[in-house]
C-alpha positions as CSV (number, residue, x, y, z in Angstrom):
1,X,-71.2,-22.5,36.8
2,X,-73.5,-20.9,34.3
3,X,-75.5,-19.8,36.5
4,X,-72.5,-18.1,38.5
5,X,-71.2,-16.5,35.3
6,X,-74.9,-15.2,34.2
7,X,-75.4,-13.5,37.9
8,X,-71.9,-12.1,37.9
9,X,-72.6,-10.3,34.0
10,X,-75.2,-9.1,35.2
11,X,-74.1,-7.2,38.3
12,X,-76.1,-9.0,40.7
13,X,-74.6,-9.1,44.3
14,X,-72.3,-12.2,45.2
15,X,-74.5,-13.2,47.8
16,X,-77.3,-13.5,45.6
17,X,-75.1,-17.0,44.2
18,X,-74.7,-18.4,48.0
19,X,-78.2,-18.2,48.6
20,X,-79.2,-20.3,45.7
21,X,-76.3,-22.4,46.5
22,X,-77.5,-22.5,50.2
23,X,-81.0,-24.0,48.6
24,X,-79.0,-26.3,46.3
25,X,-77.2,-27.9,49.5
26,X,-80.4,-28.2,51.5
27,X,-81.7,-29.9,48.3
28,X,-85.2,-29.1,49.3
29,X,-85.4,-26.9,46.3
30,X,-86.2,-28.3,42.5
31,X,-87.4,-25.2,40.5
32,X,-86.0,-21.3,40.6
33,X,-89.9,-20.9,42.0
34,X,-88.9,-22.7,45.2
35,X,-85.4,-20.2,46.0
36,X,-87.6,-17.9,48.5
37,X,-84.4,-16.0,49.3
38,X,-84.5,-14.9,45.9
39,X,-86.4,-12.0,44.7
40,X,-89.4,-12.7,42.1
41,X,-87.5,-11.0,39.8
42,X,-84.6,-12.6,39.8
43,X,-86.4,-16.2,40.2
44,X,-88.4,-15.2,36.9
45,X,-85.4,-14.0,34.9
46,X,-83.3,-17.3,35.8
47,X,-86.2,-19.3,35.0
48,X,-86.8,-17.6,32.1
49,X,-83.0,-17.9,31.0
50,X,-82.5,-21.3,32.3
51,X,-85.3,-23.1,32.1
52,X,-87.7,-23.9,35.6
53,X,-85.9,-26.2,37.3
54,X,-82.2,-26.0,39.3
55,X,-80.4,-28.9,38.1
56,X,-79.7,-29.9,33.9
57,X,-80.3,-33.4,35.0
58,X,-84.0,-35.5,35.2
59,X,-84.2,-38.4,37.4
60,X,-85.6,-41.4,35.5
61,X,-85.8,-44.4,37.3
62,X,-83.9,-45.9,40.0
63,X,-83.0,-49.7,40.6
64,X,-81.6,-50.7,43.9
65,X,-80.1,-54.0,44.8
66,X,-78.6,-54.8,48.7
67,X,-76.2,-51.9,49.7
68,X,-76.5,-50.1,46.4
69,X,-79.1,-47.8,44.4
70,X,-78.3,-47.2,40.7
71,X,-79.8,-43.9,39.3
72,X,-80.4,-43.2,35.4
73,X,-80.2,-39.5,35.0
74,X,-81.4,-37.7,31.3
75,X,-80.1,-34.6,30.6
76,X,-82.0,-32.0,29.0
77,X,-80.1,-32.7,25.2
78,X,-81.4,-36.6,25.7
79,X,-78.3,-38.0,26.9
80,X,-78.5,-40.5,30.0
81,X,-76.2,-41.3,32.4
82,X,-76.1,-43.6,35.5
83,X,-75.1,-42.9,39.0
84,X,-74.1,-45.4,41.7
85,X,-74.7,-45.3,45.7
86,X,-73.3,-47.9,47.6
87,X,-74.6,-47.8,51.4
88,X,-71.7,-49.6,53.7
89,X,-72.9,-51.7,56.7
90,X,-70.0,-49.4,58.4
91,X,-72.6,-46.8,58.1
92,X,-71.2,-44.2,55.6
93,X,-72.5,-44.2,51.7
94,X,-70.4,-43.8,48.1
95,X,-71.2,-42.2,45.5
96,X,-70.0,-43.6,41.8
97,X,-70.4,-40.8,39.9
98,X,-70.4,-40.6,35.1
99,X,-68.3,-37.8,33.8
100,X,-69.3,-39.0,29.8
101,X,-72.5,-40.6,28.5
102,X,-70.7,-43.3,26.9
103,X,-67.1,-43.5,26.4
104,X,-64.9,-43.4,22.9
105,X,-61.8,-45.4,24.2
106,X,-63.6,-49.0,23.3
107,X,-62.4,-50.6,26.7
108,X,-63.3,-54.3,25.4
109,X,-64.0,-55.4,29.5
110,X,-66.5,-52.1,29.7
111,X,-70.0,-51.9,29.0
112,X,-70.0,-48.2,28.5
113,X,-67.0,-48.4,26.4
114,X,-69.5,-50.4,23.8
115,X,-71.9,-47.4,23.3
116,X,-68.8,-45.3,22.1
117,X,-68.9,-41.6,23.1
118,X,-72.0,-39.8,23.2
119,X,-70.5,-36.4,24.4
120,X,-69.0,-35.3,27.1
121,X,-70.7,-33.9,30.5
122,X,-70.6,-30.5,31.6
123,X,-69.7,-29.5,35.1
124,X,-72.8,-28.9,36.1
125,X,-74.0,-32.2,34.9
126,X,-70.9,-33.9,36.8
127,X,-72.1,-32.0,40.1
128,X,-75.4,-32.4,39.9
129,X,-75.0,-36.0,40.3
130,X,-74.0,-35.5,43.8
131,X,-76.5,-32.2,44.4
132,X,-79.4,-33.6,43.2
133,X,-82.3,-32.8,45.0
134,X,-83.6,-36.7,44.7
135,X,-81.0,-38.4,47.4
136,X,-82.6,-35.9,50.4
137,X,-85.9,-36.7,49.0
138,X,-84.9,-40.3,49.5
139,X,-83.8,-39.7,52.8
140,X,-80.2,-40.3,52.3
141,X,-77.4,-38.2,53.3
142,X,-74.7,-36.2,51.1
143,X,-72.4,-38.8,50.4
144,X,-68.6,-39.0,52.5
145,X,-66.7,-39.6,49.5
146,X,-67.5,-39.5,45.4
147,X,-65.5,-41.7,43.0
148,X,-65.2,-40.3,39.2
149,X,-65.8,-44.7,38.3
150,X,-69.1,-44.6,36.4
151,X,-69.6,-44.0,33.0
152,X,-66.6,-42.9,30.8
153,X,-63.2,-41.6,30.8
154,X,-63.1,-39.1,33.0
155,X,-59.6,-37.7,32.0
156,X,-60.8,-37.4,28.6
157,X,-63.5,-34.3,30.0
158,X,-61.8,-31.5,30.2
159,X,-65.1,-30.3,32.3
160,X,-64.0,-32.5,35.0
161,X,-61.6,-29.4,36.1
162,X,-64.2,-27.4,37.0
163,X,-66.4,-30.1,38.5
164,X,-63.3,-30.4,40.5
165,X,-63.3,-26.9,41.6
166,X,-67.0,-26.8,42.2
167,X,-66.9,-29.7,44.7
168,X,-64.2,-28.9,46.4
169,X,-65.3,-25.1,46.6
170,X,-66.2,-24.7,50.8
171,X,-69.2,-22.0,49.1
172,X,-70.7,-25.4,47.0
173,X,-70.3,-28.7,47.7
174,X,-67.5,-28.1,50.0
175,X,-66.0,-32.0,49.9
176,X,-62.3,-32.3,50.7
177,X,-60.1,-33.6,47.9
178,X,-59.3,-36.4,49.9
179,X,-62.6,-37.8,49.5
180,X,-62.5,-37.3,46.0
181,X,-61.1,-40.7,44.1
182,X,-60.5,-40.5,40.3
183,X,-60.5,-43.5,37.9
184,X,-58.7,-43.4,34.8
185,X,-57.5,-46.0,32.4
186,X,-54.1,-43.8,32.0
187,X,-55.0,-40.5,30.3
188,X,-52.3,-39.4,30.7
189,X,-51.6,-35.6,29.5
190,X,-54.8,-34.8,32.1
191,X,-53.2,-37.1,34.7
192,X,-50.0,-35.0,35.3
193,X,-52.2,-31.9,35.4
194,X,-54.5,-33.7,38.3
195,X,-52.1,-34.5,40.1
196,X,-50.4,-31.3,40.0
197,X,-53.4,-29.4,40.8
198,X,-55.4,-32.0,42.6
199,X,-52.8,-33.5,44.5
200,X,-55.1,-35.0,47.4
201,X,-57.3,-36.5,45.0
202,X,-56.8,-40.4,45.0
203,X,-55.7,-42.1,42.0
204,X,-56.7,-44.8,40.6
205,X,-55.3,-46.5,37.2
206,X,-56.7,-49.1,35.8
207,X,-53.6,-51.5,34.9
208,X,-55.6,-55.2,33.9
209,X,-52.3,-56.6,32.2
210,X,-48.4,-56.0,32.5
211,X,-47.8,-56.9,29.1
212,X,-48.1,-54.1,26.6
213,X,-49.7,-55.6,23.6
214,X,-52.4,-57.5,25.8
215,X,-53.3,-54.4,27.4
216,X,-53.9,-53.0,24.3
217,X,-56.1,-55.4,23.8
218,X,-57.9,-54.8,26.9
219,X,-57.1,-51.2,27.0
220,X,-56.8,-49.5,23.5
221,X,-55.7,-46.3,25.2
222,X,-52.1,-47.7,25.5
223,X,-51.6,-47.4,22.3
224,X,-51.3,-43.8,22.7
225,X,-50.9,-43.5,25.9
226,X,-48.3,-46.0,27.7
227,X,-49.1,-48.0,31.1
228,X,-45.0,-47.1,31.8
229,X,-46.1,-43.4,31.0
230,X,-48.8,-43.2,33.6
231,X,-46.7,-45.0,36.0
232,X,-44.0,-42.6,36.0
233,X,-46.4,-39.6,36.8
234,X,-47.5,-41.6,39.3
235,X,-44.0,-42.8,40.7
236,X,-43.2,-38.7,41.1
237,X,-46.9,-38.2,42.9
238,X,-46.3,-40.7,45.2
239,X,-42.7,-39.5,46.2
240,X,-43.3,-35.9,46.2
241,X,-47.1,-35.8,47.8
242,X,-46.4,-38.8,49.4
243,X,-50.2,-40.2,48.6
244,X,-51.0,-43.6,48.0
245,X,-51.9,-44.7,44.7
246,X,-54.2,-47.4,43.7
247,X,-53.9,-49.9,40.5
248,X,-56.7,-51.7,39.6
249,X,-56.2,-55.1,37.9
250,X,-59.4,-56.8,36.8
251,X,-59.0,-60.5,36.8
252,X,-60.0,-62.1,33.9
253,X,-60.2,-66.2,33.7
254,X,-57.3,-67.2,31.2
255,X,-56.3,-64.4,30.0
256,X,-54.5,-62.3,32.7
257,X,-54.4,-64.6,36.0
258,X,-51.6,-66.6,35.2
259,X,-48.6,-67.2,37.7
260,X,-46.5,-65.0,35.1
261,X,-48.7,-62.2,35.1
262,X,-48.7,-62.0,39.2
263,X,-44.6,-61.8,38.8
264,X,-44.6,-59.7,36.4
265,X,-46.5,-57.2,38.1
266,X,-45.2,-57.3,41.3
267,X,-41.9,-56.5,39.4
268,X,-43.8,-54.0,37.7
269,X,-44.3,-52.1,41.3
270,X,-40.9,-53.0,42.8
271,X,-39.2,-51.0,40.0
272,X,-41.2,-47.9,41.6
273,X,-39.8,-45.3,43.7
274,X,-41.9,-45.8,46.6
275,X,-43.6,-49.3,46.0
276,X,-44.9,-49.5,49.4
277,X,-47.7,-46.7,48.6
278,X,-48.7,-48.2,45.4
279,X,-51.8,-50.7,46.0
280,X,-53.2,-53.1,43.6
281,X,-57.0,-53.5,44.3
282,X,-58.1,-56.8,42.6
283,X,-61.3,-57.3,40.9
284,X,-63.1,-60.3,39.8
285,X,-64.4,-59.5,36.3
286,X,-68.3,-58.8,36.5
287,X,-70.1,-59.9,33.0
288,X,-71.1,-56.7,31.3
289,X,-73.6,-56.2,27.9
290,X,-71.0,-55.2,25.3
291,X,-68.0,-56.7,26.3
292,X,-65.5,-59.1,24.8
293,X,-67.7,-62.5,24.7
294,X,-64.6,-64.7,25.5
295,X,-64.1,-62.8,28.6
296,X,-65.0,-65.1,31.5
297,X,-65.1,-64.4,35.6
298,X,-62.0,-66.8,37.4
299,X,-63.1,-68.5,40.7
300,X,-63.1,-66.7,44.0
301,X,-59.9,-68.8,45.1
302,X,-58.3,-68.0,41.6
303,X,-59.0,-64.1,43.0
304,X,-57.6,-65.2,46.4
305,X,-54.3,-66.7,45.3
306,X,-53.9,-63.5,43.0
307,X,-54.1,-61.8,45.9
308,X,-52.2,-63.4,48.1
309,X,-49.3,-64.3,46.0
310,X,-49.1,-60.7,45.4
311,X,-49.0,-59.9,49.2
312,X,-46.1,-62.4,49.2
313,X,-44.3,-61.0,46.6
314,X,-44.0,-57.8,48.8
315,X,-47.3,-56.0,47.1
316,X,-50.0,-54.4,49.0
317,X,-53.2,-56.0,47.2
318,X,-56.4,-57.0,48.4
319,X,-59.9,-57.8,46.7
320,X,-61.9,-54.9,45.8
321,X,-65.6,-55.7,47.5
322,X,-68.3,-55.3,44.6
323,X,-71.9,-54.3,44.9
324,X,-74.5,-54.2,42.5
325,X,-73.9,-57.1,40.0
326,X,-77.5,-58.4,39.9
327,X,-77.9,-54.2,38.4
328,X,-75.6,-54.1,36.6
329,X,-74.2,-51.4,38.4
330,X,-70.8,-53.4,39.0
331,X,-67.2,-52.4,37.7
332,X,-67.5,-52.5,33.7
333,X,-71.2,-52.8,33.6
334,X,-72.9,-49.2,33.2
335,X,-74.7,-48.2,30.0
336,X,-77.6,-46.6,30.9
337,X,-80.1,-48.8,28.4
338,X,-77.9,-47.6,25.6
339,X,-77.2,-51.3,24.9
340,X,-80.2,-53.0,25.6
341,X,-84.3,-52.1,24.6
342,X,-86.3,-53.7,26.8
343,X,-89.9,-54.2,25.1
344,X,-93.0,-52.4,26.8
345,X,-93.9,-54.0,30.2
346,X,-90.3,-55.7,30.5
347,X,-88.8,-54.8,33.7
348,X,-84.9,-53.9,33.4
349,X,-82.6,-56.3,35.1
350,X,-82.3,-56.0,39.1
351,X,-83.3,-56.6,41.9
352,X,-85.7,-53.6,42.6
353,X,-87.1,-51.6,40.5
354,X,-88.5,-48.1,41.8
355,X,-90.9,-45.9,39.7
356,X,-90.2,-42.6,40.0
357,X,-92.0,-39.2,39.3
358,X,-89.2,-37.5,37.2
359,X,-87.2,-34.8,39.5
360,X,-84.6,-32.7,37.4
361,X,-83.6,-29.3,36.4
């Protein structure tokens, strides 16, 4: 976007932007230097204004377990940030993309949520996740759909806005909004204003408790923000843009998988206007550097009877499928080696780490 706003100042030609887009979306390009299309001039004053390379972020070093690579990203102020691919056996790829480094709303399930808020990203930060010129280099493909799931509270960025705009945009990354999924633990000022002008984007709100003053526990934000207040900008999304939404409820062993929790919030969705496009997405909690030390995983059949009883209650529910635990690159689990300092010649947890020669902006 800066880049957009210096070229339009200074009366450069609009086509001059879509050419340096058109080498951003090839991703074969990694410096100013390598836009051919673009005059030496113009390739020495934009290198000279912002620096050599296209994208603000460096490429550290990537861990990949089965299905899933994990990316950790430094921008150029020294913040880091991880990015998720998982690669389904269906044959399409999903990208988990960070809209923070860190998070301030001290989520006490959340890894990220336990290195506090370093700063937020800027939309070219957000973007480059996906543009980056390291996943063709890889050999992968531009991924069918991006999910706003990694690292921090992506309502909380007012950035994301634009990093909206510039995906969607057909002249950038041209996605359709309906590929587009946006996590939030119920922000919920910049939730009505998403789904007003993002109404194709899917929802997602992380719910992990019916019961106010345990959510809080879980969820600090409901302090401030309401789960009922969330639910009702959802309840009028649903009706009038008639979209399904998604609840996320991350099962934790003793503390939010009783009997009376499954009742309660199946009564919780029945009291909707349109219950039938609400969806609870169940998610065995995933151990996570940071968290709440009492918090424990529940049993795969203590997941399937959640499930289930929900589905009998009348609920649309099933078990979300995770990838990347043995990475850490699981629900909850990001923090981009804020939490942990590995001593020389220790290999970060995973499966697979790959050395890389650093490829940024």
């Amino acid at each position: 976007m800066r880049i957009r706003e210096h070229l339009a100042q200074a009366g450069e030609p609009a086509f001059r932007f879509r050419q340096l887009v058109a080498a951003w979306q090839a991703s074969t390009a990694e410096t100013f230097a390598d836009v051919s299309a673009l005059p030496a001039r113009l390739r020495g004053e934009l290198a000279e204004r912002f620096g050599p390379r296209l994208h603000p972020l460096t490429l550290m070093h990537v861990q990949r377990d089965e299905q899933v690579e994990k990316v950790l990203f430094v921008s150029d102020s020294g913040a880091r940030i991880e990015t998720v691919v998982s690669h389904y056996r269906a044959g399409w790829d999903s990208m988990c993309i960070s809209s923070q480094a860190g998070c301030g709303l001290g989520c006490t399930f959340c890894a990220t949520g336990a290195v506090g808020l370093i700063r937020n990203l800027t939309a070219d930060e957000i973007v480059a996740q996906v543009m980056h010129p390291w996943w063709r280099r890889a050999g992968q493909p531009r991924p069918a759909s991006v999910a706003f799931m990694g690292m921090g509270e992506a309502l909380a960025n007012p950035h994301v806005f634009d990093a909206l705009r510039l995906l969607t945009d057909d002249a950038y990354a041209g996605m359709s909004a309906r590929r587009i999924t946006m996590s939030t633990v119920g922000f919920a000022p910049n939730l009505e204003r998403l789904v007003s002008e993002y109404p194709q984007v899917t929802v997602t709100l992380s719910v992990h408790s019916p019961f106010p003053r345990e959510r809080a526990g879980i969820i600090p934000l409901e302090e401030r923000f309401p789960l009922g207040q969330s639910l009702e900008i959802l309840d009028r999304h649903a009706a009038t843009n008639r979209r399904k939404v998604y609840l996320a409820y991350l099962l934790i062993a003793g503390m939010n998988d009783s009997d009376e929790h499954l009742a309660t919030l199946a009564a919780l969705i029945r009291r909707r206007s349109r219950p039938e496009l609400f969806h609870v997405s169940v998610i065995r909690y995933n151990e996570a550097v940071g968290a709440a030390r009492q918090y424990r995983a529940p049993s795969s059949t203590r997941v399937e009877e959640f499930v289930r009883g929900l589905t009998a209650s009348g609920i649309r529910a099933t078990r979300r499928r995770q990838l990347g635990g043995r990475i850490d690159a699981a629900c909850g689990q990001l923090h981009a080696k804020y939490l942990t300092a590995p001593s020389a010649g220790t290999a970060p947890r995973g499966s697979d780490l790959i050395p890389v020669t650093p490829v940024g902006r």
